[in-house]
MILO-215986 format. One line per 2 residues: their letters; for each residue x, y negated, z negated of N, C-alpha, C. Coordinates in Angstrom, 2 decimals. Each point is the difference from the previous one (the first is absolute). Layout:
BEGIN
A	X Y Z X Y Z X Y Z | ...
END
This chain:
BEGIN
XX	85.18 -128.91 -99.14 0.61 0.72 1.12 0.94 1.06 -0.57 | 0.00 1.39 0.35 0.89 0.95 -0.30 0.72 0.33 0.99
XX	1.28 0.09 -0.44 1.16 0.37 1.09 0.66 1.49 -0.30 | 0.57 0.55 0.58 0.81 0.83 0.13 1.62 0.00 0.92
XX	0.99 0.71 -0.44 1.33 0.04 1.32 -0.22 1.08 0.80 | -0.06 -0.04 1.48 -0.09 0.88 1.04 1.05 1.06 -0.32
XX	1.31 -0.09 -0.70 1.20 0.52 -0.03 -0.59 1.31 -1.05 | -1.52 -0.47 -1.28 -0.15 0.69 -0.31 -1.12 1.13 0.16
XX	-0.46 0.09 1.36 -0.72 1.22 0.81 1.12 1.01 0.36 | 0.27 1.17 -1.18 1.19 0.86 1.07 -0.79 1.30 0.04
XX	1.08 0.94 0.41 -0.34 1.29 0.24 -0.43 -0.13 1.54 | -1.34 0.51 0.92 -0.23 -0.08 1.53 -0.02 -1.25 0.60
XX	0.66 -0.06 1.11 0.15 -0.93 0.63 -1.32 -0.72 0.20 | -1.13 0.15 -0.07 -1.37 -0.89 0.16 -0.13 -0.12 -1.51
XX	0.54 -0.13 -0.89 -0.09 -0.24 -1.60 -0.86 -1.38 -0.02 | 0.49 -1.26 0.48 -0.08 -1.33 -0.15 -1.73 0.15 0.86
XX	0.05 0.27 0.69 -0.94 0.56 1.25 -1.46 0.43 -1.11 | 0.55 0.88 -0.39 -0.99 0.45 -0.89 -0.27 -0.73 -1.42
XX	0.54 -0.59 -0.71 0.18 -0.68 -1.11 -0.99 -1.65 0.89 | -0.20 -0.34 0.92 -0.28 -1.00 0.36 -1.33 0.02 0.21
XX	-0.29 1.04 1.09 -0.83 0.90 0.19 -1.47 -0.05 -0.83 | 0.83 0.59 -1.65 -0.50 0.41 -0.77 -1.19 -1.29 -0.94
XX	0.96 -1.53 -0.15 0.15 -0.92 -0.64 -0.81 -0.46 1.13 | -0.07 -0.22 1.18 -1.61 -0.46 0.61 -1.39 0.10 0.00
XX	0.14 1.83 -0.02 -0.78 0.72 -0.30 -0.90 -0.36 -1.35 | 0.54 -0.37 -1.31 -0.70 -0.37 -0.88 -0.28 -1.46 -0.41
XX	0.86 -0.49 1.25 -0.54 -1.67 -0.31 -1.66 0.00 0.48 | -0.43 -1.21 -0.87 -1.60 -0.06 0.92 0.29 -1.73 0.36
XX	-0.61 -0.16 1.15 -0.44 -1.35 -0.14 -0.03 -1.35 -1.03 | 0.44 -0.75 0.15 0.49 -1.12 -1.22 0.92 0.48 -0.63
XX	0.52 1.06 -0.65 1.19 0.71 -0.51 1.44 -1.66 0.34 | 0.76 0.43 -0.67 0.93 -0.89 -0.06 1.14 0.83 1.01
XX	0.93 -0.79 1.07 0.63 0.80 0.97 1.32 0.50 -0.84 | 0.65 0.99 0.61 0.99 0.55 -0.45 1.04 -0.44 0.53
XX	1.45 0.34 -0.50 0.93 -0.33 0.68 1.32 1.08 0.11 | 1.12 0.45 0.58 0.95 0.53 0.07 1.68 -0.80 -0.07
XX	0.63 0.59 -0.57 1.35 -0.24 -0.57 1.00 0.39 1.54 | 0.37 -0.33 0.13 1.24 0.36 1.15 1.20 -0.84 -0.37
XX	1.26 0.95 -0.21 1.01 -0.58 -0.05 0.87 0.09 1.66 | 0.01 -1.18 0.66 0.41 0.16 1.17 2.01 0.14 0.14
XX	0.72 0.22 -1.03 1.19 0.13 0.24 0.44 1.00 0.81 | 0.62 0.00 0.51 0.77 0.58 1.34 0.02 1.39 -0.31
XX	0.80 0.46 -1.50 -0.53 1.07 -0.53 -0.78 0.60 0.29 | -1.29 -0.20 -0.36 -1.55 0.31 0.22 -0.06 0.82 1.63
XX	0.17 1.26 -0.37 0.24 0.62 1.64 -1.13 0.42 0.21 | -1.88 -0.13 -1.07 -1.10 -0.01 0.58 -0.86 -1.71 0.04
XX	1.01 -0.78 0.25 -0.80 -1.06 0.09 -0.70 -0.07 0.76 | 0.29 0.48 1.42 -0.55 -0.43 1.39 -1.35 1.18 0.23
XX	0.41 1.05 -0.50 -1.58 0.76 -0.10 -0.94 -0.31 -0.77 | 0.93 -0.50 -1.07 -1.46 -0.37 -0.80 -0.33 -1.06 0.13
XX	0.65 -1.20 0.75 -0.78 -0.90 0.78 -0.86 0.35 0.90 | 0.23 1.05 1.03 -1.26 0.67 0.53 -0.99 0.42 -0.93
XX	-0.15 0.09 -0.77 -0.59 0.92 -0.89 -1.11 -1.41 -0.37 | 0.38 -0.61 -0.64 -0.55 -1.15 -0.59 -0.54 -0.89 1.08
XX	0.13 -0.55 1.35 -0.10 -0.54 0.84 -1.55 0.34 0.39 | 0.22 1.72 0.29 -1.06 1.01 0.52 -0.95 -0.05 -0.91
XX	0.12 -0.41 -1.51 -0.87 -0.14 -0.75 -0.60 -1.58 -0.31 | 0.68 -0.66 0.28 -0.13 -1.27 0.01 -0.18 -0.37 -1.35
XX	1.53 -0.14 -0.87 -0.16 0.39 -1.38 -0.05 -1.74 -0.39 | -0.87 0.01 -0.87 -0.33 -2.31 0.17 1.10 -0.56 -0.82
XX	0.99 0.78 -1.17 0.73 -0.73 -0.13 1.40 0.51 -0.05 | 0.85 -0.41 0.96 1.71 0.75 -0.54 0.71 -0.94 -0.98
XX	0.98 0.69 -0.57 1.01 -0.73 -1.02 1.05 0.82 0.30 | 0.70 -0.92 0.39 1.42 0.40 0.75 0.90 -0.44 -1.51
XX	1.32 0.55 0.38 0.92 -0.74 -0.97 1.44 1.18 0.62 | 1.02 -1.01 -0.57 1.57 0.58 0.74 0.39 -0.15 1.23
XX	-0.73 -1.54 0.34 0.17 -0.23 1.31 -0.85 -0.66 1.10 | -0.29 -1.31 0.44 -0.86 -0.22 0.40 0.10 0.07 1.58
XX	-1.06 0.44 0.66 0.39 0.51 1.43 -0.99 -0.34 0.50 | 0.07 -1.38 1.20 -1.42 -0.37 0.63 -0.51 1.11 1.10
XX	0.57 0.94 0.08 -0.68 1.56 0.97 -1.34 0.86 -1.29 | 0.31 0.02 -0.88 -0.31 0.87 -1.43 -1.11 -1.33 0.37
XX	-0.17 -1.43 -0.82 -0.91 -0.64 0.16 -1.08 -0.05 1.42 | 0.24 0.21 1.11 -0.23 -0.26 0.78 -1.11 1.02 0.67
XX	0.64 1.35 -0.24 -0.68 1.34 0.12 -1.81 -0.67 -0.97 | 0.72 -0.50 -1.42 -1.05 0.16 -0.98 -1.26 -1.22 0.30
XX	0.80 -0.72 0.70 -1.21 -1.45 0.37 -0.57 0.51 1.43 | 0.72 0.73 0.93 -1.04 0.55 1.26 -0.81 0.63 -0.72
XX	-0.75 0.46 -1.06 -1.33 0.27 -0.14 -0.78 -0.44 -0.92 | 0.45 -1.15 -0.38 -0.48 -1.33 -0.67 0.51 0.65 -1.28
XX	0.91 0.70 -0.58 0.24 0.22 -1.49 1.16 -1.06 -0.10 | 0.09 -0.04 -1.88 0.64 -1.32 -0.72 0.88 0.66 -0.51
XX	1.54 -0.59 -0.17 0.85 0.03 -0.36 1.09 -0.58 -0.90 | 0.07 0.26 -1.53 0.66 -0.32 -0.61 1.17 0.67 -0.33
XX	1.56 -0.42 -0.67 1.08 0.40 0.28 0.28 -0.24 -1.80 | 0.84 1.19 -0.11 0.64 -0.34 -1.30 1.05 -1.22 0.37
XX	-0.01 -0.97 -1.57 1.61 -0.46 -0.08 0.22 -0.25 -0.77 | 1.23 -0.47 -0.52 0.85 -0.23 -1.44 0.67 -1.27 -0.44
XX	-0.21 -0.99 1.13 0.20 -1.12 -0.13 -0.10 -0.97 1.35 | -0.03 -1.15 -0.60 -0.37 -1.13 1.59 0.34 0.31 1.17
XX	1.69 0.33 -0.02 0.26 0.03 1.25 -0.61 1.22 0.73 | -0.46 1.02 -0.69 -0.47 1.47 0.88 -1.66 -0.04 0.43
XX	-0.42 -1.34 -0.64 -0.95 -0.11 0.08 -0.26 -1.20 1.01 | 0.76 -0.38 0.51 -0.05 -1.26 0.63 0.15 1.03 2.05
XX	0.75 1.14 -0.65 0.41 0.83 1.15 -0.80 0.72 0.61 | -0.75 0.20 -1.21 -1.59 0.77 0.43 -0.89 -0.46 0.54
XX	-0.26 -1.38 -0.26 -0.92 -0.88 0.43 0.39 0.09 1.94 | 1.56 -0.60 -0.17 0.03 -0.61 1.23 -0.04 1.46 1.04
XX	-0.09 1.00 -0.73 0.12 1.16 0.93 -1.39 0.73 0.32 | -1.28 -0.68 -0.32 -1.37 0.16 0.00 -1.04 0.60 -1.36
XX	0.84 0.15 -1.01 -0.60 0.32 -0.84 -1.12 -0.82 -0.21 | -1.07 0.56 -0.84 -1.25 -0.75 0.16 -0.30 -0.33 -1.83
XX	0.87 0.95 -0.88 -0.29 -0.63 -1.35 1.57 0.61 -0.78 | 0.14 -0.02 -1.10 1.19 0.10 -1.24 -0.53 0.30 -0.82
XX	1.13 1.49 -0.58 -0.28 0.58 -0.84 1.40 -0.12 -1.13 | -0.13 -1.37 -0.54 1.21 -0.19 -0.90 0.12 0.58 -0.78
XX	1.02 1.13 -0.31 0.12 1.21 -0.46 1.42 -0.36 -1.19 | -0.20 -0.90 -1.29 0.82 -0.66 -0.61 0.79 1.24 -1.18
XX	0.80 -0.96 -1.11 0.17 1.05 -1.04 -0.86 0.60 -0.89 | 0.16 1.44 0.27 -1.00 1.02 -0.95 -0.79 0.62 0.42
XX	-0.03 0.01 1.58 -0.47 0.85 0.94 0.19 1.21 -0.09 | -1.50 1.11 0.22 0.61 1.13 0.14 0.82 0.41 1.51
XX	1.04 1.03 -0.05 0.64 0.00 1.46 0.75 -0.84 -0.30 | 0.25 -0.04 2.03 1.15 -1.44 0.32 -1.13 -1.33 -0.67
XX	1.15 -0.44 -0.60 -0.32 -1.37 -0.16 1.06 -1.28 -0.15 | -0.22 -1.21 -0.37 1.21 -0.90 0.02 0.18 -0.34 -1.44
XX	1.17 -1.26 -0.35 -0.12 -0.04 -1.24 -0.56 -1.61 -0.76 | -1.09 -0.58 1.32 0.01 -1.18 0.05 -1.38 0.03 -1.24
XX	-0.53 -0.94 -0.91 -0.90 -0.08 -0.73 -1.44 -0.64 1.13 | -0.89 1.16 -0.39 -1.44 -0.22 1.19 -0.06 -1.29 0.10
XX	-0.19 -1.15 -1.34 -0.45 -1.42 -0.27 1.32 -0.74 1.18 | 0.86 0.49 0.17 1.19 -0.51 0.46 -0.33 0.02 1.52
XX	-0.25 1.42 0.36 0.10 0.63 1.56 -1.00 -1.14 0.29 | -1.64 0.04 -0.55 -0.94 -0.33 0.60 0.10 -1.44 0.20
XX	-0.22 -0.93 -1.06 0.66 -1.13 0.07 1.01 -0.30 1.60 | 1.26 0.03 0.71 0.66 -0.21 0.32 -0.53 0.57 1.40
XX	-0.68 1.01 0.19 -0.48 0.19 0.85 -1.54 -0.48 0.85 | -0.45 -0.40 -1.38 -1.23 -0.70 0.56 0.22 -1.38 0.22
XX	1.19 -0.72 -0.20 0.45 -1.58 0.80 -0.25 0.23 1.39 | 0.38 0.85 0.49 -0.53 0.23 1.67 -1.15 0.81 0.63
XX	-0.47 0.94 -0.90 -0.75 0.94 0.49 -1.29 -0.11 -0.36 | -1.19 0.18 0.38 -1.28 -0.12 -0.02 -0.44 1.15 0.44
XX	0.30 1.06 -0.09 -0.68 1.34 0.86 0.32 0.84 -1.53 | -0.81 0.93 0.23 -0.62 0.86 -0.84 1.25 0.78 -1.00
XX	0.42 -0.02 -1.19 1.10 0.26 -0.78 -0.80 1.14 -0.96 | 0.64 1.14 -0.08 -0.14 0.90 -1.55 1.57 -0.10 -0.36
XX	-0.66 -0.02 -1.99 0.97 -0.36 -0.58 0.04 1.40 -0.47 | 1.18 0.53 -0.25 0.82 1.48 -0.36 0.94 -0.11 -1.45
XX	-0.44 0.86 -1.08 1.20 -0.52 -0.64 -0.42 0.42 -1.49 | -0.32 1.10 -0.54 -0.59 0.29 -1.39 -1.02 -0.84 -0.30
XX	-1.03 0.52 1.26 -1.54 -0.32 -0.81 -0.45 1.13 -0.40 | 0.28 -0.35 -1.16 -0.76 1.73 -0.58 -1.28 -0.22 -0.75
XX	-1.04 -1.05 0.10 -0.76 -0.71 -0.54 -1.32 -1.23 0.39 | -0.40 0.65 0.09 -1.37 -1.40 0.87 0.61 -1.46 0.12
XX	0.39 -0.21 -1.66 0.30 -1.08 -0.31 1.19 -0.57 0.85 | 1.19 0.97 0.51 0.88 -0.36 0.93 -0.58 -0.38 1.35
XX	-1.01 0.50 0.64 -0.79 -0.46 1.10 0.09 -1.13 -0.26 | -1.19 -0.50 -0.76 -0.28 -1.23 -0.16 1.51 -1.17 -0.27
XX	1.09 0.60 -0.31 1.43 -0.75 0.06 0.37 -0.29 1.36 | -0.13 1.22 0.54 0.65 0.14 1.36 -1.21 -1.35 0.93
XX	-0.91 0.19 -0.17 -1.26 -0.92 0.88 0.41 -1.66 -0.41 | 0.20 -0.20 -1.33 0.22 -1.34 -0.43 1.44 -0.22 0.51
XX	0.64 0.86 0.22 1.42 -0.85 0.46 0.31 0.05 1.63 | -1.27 0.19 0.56 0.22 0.13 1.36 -0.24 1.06 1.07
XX	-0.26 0.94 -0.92 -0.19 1.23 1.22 -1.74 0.11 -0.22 | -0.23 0.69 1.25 -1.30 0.38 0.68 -0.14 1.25 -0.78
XX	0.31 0.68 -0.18 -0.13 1.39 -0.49 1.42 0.93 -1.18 | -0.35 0.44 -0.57 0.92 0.86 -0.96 0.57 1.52 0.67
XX	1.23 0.37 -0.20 -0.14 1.30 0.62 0.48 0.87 -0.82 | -0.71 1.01 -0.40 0.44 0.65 -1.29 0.01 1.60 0.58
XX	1.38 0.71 -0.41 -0.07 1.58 0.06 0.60 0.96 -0.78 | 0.56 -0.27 -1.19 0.60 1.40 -0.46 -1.44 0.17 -1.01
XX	-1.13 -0.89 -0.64 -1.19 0.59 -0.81 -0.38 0.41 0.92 | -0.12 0.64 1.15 -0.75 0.48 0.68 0.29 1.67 0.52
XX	1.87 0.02 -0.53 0.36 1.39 0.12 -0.87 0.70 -1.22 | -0.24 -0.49 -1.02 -0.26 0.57 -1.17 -1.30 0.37 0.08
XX	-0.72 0.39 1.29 -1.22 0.21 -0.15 -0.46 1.45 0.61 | -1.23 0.54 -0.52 -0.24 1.19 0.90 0.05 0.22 1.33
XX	-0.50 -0.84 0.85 -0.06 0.10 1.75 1.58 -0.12 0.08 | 0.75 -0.34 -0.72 1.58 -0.48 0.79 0.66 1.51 0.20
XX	0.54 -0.10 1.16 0.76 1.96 0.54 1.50 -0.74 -1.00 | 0.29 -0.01 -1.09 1.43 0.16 -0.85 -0.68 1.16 -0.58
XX	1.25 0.20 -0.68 0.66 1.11 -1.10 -0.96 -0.79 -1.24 | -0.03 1.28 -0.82 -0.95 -0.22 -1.33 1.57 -1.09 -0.90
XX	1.38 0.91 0.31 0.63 -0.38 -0.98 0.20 -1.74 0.92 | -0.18 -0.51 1.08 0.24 -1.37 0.11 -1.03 -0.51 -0.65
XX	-1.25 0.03 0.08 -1.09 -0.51 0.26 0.23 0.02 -2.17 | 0.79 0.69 -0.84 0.21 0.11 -1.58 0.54 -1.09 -0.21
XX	1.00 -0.02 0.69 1.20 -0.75 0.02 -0.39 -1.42 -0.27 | -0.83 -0.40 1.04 -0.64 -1.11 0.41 -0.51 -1.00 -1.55
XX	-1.10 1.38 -0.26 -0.75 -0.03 -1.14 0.75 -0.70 -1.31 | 1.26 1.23 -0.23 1.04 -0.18 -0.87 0.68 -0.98 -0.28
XX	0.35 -1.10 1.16 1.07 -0.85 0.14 -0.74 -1.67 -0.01 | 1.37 -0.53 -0.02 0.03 -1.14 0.05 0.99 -1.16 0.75
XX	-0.03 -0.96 -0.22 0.86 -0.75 0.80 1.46 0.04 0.28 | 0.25 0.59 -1.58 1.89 0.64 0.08 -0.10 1.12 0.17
XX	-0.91 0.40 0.71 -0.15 1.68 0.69 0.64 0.10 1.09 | 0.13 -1.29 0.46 -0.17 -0.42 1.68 1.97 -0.19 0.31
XX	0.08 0.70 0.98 1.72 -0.14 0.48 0.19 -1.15 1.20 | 0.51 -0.86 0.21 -0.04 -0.32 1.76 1.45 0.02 0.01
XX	0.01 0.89 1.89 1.19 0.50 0.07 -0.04 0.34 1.49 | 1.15 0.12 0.70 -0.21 0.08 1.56 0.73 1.09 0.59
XX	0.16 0.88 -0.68 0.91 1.21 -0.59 -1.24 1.04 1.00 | -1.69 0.11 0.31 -0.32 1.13 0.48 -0.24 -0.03 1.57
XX	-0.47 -1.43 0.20 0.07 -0.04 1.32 1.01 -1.28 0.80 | 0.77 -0.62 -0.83 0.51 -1.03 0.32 -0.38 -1.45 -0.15
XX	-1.21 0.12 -0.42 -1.00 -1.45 0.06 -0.21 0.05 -1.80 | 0.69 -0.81 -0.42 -0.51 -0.33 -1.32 -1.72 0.28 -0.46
XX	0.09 0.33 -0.96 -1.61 0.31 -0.36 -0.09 0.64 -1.80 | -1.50 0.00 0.19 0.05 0.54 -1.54 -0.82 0.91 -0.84
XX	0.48 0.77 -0.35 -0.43 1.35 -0.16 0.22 0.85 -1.64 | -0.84 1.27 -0.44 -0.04 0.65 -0.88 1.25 0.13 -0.62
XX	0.34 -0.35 -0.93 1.34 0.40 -0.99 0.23 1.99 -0.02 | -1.20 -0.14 -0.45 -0.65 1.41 -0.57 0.64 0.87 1.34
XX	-0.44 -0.28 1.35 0.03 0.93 1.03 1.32 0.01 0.13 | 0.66 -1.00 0.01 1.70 -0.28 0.16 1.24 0.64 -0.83
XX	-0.77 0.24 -1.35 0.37 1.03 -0.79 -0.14 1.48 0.89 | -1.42 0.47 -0.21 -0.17 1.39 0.88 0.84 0.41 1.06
XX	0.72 -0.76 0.72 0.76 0.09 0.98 1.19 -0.38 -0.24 | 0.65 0.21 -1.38 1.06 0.72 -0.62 1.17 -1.36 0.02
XX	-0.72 -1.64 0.36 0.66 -1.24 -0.37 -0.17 -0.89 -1.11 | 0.74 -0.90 -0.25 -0.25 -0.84 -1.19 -0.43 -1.30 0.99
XX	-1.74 -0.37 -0.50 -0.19 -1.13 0.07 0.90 -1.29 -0.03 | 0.41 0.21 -0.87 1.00 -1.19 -0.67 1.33 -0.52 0.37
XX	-0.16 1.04 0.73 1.65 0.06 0.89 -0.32 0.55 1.26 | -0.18 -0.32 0.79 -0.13 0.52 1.33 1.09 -0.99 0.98
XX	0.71 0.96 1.19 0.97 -0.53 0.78 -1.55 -0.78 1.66 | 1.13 -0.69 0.30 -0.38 -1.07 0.94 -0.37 0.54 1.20
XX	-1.10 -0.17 0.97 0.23 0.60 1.39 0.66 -1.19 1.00 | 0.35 0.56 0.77 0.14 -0.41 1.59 -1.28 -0.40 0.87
XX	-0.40 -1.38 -0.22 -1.24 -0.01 0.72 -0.01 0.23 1.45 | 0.95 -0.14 0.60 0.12 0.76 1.52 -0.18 1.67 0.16
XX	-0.65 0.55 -1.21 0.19 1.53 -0.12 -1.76 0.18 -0.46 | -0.47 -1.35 0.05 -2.04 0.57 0.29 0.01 0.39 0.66
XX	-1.25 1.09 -0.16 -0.54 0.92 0.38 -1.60 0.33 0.09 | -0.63 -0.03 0.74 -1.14 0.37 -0.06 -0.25 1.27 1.23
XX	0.56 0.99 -0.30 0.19 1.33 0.96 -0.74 1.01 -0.07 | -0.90 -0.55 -1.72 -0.42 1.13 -0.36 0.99 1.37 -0.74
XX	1.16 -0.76 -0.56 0.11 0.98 -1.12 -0.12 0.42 -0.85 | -0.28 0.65 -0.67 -0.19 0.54 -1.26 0.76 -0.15 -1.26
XX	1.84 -0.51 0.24 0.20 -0.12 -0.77 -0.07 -0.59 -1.58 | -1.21 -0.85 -0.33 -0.07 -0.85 -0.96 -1.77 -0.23 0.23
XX	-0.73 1.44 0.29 -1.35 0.79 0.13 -0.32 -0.62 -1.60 | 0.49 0.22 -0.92 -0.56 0.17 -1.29 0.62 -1.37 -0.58
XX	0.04 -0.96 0.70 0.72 -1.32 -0.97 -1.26 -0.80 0.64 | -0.80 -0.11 -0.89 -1.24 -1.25 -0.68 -0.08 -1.75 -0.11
XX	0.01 -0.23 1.44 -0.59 -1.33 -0.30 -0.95 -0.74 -0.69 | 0.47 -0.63 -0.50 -1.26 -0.61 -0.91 0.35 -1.63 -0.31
XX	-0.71 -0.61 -0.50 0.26 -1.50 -0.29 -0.22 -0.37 -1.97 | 0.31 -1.06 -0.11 0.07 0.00 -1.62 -1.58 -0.37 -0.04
XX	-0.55 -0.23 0.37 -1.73 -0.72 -0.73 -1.14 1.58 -0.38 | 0.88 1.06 -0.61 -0.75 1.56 -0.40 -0.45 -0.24 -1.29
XX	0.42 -0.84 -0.87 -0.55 0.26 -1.62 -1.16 -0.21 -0.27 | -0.93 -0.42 1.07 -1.41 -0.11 -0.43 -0.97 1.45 0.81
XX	0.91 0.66 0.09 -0.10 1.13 0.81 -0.06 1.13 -1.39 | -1.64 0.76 -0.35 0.16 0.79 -1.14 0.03 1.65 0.08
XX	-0.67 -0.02 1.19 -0.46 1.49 0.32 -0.10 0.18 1.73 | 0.28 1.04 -0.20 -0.55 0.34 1.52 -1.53 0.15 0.50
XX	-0.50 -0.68 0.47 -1.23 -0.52 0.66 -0.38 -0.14 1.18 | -1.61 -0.24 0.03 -0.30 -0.11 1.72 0.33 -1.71 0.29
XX	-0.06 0.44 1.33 0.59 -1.11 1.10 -1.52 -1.12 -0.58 | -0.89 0.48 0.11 -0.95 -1.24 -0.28 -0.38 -0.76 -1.13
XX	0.58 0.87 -1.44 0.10 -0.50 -1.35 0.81 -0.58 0.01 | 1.59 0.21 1.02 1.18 -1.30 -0.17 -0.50 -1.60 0.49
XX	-0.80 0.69 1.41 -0.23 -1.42 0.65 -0.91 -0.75 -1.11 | -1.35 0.73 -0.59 -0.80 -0.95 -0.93 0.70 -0.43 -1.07
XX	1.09 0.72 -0.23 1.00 -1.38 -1.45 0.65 -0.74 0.38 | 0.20 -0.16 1.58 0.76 -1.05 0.24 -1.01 -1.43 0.04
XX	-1.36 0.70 1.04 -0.92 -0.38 -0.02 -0.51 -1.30 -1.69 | -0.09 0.99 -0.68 -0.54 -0.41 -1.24 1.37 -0.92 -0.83
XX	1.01 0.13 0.28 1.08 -0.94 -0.79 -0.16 -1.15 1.42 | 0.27 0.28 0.81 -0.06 -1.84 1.02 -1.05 -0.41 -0.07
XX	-1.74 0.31 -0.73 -0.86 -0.57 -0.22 0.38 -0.65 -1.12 | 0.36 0.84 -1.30 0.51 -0.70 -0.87 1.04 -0.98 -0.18
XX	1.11 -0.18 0.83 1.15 -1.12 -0.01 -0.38 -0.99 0.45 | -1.21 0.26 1.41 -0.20 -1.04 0.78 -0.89 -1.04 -1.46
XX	-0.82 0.88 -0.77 -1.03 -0.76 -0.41 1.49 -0.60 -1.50 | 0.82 0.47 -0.26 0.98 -0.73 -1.00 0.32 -1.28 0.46
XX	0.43 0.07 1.55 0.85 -0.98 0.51 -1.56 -1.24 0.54 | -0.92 0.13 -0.15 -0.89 -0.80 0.33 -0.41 -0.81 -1.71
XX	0.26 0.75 -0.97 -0.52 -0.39 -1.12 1.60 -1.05 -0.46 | 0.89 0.50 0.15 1.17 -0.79 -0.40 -0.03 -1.69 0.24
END
């Protein structure tokens, strides 16, 4: 399943419209369904259109996160689409559930973006004492072989995205999509300094924008924002699982090495 954030269709107001549009258009039949990112925080002053937007398209899977809101779910199940919610630990996940979410997207330490600082083996564990509905595990899989981690300790599915900036189809910058290439796990900053929400991101870009990684001052998490500013346009989310990341490549040579290493781990962990 490939996802995208609605937040990132800009420029004309039918952006998302058209970007959706577009991504139907070349699905065929049996194709695997797609899904969309929505951050529903209050912030978010195009949430509610682009819930029209997505509704009208009847997009099959949302992933909400920054907030769980049984209206946002509710819109998405009147047309039979499924709904999973970021979270960062039990209790946000226990919130999601009871608020109609339909799966969890435990989004642990080493996530690219917002993420938490809980260890995946930790999140999943503690959360699957109660839960039986559909879990992706989040958290520097940069590697087939992490799939196959994430599956043995409980989750249904792996969710992997900064190897995926590093590829030709991805709309980044050549110099993120280097960056990517370049780096490694102490590449990675987490810090709550751009939008208020802890997360974790390019060293490299954090430099460019004239700060020290290493020292960065604290935000005010009552001062998120999702307004759509620009200020912190060029600061690079990313997650630590990039070092198996060599070149910039197509989207379908990444998927076949992930492909080809979880054939291979699975067949390690069967021979052990």
């Amino acid at each position: 399943v490939g996802s995208f954030p609605a937040l990132n269709a800009r420029g004309p107001d039918d952006a998302l419209d058209r970007w959706i549009t577009e991504i139907k258009q070349q699905l065929e039949p049996g194709d695997a369904p797609f899904a969309v990112n929505q951050i529903v925080h209050r912030s978010n002053g195009r949430l509610m259109k682009d819930m029209e937007t997505i509704v009208k398209h009847e997009v099959p899977i949302v992933i909400t996160s920054l907030g769980a809101r049984p209206e946002i779910n509710d819109a998405v199940h009147s047309y039979g689409g499924v709904v999973f919610h970021d979270v960062i630990n039990d209790k946000f996940a226990r919130k999601a559930v009871d608020k109609g979410a339909d799966g969890l997207v435990l989004v642990a330490w080493g996530a690219g973006g917002h993420a938490g600082t809980q260890s995946p083996f930790a999140l999943v564990s503690e959360v699957r004492e109660w839960w039986d509905g559909p879990i992706a595990l989040s958290g520097a899989i940069g590697t087939g072989a992490g799939v196959v981690a994430a599956v043995a300790a409980g989750a249904d599915f792996a969710y992997v995205g900064s190897p995926f900036i590093a590829t030709h189809e991805a709309d980044a910058s050549d110099e993120y999509k280097h960056a990517i290439v370049d780096g490694a796990a102490d590449d990675i900053v987490y810090s709550n300094l751009f939008t208020g929400v802890s997360g974790n991101y390019l060293k490299a870009s954090v430099r460019n924008a004239g700060l020290d990684p290493d020292d960065l001052p604290e935000s005010d998490p009552s001062a998120m924002d999702f307004s759509g500013s620009k200020a912190w346009k060029d600061i690079w989310g990313c997650g630590q699982g990039i070092k198996p990341v060599k070149t910039v490549g197509a989207t379908g040579a990444l998927v076949d090495r992930y492909v080809s290493e979880y054939e291979a781990a699975r067949a390690r962990v069967a021979a052990a």
